[in-house]
N, C-alpha and C positions, 0 to 999 in steps of 0.2 A: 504494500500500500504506500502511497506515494507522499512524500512529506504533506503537501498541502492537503491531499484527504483528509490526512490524519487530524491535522490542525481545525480544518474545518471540522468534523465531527466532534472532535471535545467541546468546540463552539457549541453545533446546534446540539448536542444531549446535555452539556451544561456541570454537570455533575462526573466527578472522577470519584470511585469509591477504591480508597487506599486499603489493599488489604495485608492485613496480619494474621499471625497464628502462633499456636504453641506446637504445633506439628505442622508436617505434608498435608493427612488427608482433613486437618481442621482448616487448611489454608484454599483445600478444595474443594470442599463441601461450604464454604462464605462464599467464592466466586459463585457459585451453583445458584446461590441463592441468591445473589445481588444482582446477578443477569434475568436470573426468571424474574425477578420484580421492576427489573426493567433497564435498570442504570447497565450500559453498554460499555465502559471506559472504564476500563481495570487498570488499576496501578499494581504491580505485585513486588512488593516491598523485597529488599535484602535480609532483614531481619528477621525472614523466614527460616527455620532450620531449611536444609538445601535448597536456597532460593534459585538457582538455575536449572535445579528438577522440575521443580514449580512452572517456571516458564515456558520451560521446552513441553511440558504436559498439558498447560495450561492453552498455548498457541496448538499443540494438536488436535486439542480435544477442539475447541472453536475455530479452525483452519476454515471451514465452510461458511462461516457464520460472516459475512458480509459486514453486520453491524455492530461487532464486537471489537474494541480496539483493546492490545495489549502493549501495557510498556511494564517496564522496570521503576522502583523508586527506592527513596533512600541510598543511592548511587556514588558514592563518595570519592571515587577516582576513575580513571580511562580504563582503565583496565579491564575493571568491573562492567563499564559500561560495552563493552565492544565483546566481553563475554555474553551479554545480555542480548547486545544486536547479535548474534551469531544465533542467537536459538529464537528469534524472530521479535525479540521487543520491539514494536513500533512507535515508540517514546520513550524518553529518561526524567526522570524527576529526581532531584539534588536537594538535598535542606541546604547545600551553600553554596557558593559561585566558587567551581573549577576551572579556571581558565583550559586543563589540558582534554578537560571532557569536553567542554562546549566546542573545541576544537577538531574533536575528534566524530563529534553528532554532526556538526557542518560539513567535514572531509566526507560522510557519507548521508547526508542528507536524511537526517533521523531527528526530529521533533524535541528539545530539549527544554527542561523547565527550571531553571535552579532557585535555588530557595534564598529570600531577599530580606534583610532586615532595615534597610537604608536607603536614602537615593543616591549615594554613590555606589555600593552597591548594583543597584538598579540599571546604571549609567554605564557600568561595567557590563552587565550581562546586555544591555539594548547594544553595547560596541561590539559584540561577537554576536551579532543575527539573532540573540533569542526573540521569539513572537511573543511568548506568554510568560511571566517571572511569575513565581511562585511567593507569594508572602506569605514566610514563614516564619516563628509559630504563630497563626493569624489571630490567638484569642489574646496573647498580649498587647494587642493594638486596638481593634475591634473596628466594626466598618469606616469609620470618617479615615483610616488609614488608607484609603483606596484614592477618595479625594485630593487627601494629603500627596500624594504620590503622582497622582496626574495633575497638579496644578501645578509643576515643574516640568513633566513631563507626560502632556497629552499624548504622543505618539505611543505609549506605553500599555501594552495590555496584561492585564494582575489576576491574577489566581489564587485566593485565599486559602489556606488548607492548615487546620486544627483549631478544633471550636467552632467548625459551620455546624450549627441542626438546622433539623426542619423547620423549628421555632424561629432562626437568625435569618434563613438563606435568602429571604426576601432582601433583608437590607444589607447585606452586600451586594445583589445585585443592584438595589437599587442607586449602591455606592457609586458602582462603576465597575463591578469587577465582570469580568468577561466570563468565568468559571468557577466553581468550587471545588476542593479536593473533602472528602470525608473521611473519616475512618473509624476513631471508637462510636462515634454516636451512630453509626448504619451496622455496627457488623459486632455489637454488642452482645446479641444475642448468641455468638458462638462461645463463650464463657460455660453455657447451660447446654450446649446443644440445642438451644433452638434457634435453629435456621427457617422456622417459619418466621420468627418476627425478624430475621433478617429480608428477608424477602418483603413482608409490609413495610417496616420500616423502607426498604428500598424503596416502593410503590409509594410512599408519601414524602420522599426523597423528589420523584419524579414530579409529581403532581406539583411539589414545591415549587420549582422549578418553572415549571410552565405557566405559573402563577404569577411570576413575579414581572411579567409583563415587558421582556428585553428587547430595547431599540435593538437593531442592528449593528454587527458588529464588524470593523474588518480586521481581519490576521492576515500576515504575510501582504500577495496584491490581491487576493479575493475578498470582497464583500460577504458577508455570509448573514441570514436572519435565525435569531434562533426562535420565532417564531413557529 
């Protein structure tokens, strides 16, 4: 899948749901259910026990699936990430700016999102091609950080991730942010083994979402509505 698909799709579905686990099949059994409830954009974290099992399992098992997108997160070097592109991550998500990763997503034209606590920061990852920067940990700041952050730099599109719910996601979109990342509040339910309230919780993930009423967006040179 082609950088700009990718890109656009995390636009129009909205929601990235970061997953974790204390095992393999607890890690695959949350995707299971966050996909049936709807959320398409799988982040599959490093802090998985074998998280490049995960991936390679997780891209075969959805290799048909048109509307599934997989990446890799919690990404910390090149290394890591260029293992991740080899077993078909179609994005990287970073909690911080690597200069030798975002250099290495660009050399092969892979979606990269590293984690921003600053506008230099920020300044740094919009200098190496990133489309979308990730603000990270996003409940230290809380939505007017979005504002804050485009009122230096409009051309700048932001991705809040840690502390979005269902209860908040309105007002970061309405902030400005192009996307949200989730994690403990969608896939909470895997603690108990219930992956059914993973799945609702996803479905009201969604619903959120589509609620929140988003102008149009552009990434990269495409326009996209996530309408």
């Amino acid at each position: 899948m082609k950088k700009q698909v990718v890109l656009n799709k995390i636009v129009e579905n909205g929601v990235i749901a970061v997953i974790r686990g204390e095992s393999l099949e607890m890690a695959i059994k949350t995707v299971d259910a966050v996909i049936k409830g709807g959320i398409k954009i799988i982040e599959l974290t490093m802090t998985v026990p074998n998280p490049i099992d995960l991936i390679r399992e997780i891209t075969k098992k959805y290799k048909d699936n048109y509307e599934v997108v997989i990446g890799a997160g919690t990404v910390l070097d090149s290394e890591t990430a260029r293992a991740c592109i080899l077993e078909g991550s179609q994005f990287i998500v970073s909690p911080s700016v690597d200069i030798d990763t975002l250099k290495l997503c660009n050399k092969y034209k892979i979606a990269v999102m590293p984690g921003i606590m600053t506008v230099n920061d920020a300044i740094i990852a919009l200098e190496y091609g990133v489309d979308i920067v990730k603000v990270f940990p996003a409940n230290l700041y809380g939505p007017s950080v979005i504002k804050s952050f485009k009122g230096p730099l409009p051309q700048g599109e932001f991705m809040p991730t840690g502390g979005v719910s269902v209860e908040n996601l309105h007002e970061w979109i309405e902030a400005g942010a192009v996307a949200v990342g989730t994690g403990g509040d969608l896939t909470k339910g895997a603690k108990y083994g219930d992956y059914k309230l993973i799945e609702e919780t996803a479905k009201r993930f969604v619903d959120a979402y589509k609620n929140a009423k988003i102008s149009p967006k552009e990434v990269g040179n495409k326009v996209v509505s996530n309408l």
